[in-house]
C-alpha positions in Angstrom: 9.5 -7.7 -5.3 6.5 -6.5 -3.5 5.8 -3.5 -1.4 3.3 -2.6 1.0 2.5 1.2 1.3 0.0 1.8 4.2 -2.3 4.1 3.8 -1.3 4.5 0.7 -4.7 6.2 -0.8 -3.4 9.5 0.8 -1.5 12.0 -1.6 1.7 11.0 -0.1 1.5 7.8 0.1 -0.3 7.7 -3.5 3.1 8.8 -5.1 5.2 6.5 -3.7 3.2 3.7 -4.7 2.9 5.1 -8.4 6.8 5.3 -8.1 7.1 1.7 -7.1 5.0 0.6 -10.0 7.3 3.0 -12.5 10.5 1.0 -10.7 8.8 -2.7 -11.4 7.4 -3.2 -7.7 4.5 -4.8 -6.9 2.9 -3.0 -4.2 -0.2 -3.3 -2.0 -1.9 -0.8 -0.4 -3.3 -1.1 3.5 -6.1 1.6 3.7 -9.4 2.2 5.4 -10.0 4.5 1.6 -9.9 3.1 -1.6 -7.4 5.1 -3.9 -9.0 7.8 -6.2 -6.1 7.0 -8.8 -5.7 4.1 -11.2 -3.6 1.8 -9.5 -2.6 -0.4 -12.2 -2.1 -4.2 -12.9 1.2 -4.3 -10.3 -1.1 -3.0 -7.2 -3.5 -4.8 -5.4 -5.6 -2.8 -2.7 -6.7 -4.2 0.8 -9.5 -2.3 2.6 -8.5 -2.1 6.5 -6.7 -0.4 8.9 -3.3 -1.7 10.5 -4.7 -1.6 14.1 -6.2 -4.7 12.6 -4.2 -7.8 13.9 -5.6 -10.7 11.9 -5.6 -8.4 8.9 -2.0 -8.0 9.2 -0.9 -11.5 9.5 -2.6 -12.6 6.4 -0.1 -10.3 5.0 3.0 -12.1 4.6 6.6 -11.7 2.3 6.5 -7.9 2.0 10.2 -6.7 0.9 9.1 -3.6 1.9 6.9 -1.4 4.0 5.9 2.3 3.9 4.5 3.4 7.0 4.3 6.9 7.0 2.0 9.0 9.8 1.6 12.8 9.2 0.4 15.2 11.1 
């Protein structure tokens, strides 16, 4: 199954996708940062920002999504 964690470089975000990879997910992460931790084999990191139309609709069959916006 695959997940995509946006912004997924920040701390938050960063654990959840570790815990995906720990549960057998593969994830991809949506950021405008590339993530400071090792992100494994199971983890595939996309450079952009999802105010990005065409960006988004080249991703396609996500099971999941992880939108989170802090402030």
């Amino acid at each position: 199954m695959k997940a995509l964690v946006t912004g997924g470089s920040s701390f938050i975000e960063s654990h959840i996708v570790e815990r995906l990879c720990k549960k057998g997910y593969d994830s991809v992460i949506l950021d405008i940062a590339p993530p400071e931790l090792d992100i494994g084999n199971n983890t595939e990191f996309i450079k952009g920002d999802v105010r990005q139309y065409d960006l988004l609709k080249k991703i396609k069959r996500m099971l999941i999504t992880f939108s989170m916006r802090l402030r």
